[in-house]
N, C-alpha and C positions, 0 to 999 in steps of 0.2 A: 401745536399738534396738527397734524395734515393725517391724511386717508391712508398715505405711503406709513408713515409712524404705523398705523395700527395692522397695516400689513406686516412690517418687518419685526412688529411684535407679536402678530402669531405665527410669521412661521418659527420664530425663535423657541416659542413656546411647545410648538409641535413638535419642533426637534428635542427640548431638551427634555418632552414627556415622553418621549417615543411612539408618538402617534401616526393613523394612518389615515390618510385622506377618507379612504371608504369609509373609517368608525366613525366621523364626523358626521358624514352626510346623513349615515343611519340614526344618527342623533338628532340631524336638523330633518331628515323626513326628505329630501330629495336627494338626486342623485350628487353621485360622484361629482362628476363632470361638475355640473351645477354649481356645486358645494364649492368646490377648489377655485372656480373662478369667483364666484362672489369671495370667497376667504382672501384671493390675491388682488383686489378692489375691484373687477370689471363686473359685476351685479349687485342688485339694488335687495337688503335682505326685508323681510318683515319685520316686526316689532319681536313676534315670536321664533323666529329664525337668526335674529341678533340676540336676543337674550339668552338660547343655547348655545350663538357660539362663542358670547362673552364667559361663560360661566364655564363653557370648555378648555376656552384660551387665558380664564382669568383678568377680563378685559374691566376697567374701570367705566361707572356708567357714561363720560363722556367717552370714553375711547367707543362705547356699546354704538352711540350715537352714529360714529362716522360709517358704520357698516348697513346704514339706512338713509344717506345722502347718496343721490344721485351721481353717479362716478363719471369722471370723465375716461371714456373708453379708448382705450389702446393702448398695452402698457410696454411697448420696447423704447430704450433708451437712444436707437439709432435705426435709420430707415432701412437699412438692411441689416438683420440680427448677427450677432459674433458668437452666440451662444451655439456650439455646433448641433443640436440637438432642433433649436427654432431655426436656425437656416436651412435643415433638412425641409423644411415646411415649404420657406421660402423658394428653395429650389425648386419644391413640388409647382410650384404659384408658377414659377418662370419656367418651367418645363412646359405641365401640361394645364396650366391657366389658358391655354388662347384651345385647346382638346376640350377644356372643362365647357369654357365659353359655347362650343360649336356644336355639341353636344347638346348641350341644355338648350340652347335656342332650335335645334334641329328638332327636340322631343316637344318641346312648351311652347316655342316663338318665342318673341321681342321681351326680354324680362330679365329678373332678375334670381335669386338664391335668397332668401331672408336670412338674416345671421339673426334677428331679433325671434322670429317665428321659428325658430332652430330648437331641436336637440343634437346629441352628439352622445357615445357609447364608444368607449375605449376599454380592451379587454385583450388577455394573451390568449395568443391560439400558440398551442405546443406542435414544436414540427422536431422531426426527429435531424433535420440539418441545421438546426438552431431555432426557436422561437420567435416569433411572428410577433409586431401590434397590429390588431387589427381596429380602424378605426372607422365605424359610420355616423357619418353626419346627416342629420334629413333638415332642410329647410324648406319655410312654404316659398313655393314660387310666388313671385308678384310681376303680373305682366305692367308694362308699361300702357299709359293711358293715351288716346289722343284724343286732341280739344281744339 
């Protein structure tokens, strides 16, 4: 059994209960956001944040265990995604990645974006030409040090 095993057996589980990410989260007490990616292995859950999601997903206590090992982060199968939904991402990265860069160095200086010290809030805005995601990410800057 691996980490992947107990991923692809909740989402099997979500599907065939007809479940929604948000009802989850409200169960484990954080967000969305949060909830889905620890559900799909890239976070580390607690004792009590793994025992509601075993007991939602029907997880066996060793399967409960792997949702509290430390994950190895980053889950695409290929360095540039095929999935056309994460290559929109991608593209955002290779569009306005070197915007994002000049930007933040122009506001902050010499640093970085924390993905660790991060939130993230994904939500529909209704537009009457079609519906919008609207997606904010906040991370703590961390300037870089010198020595």
């Amino acid at each position: 059994m691996s980490r992947l095993d107990v991923t692809e057996k909740i989402i099997t589980a979500k599907v065939s209960k007809g479940l929604k990410w948000s009802d989850v989260a409200t169960k484990v007490g954080q967000s969305k956001e949060w909830v889905t990616a620890a559900c799909l292995g890239q976070m580390t859950m607690t004792a009590e944040q793994a025992a509601t999601v075993a007991e939602i997903f029907g997880l066996t206590a060793e399967e409960k265990k792997w949702l509290m090992v430390v994950p190895y982060k980053g889950s695409l199968p290929t360095s540039v995604p095929t999935d056309p939904l994460i290559y929109r991402f991608y593209e955002l990265v290779s569009v306005y990645g070197t915007t994002f860069k000049e930007l933040i160095h122009e506001e902050f200086g010499d640093g970085i974006m924390s993905a660790i010290d991060f939130k993230m809030d994904l939500q529909r805005e209704p537009n009457p030409m079609g519906d919008r995601v609207s997606i904010t990410m906040s991370g703590k800057f961390l300037p870089y040090k010198t020595y």
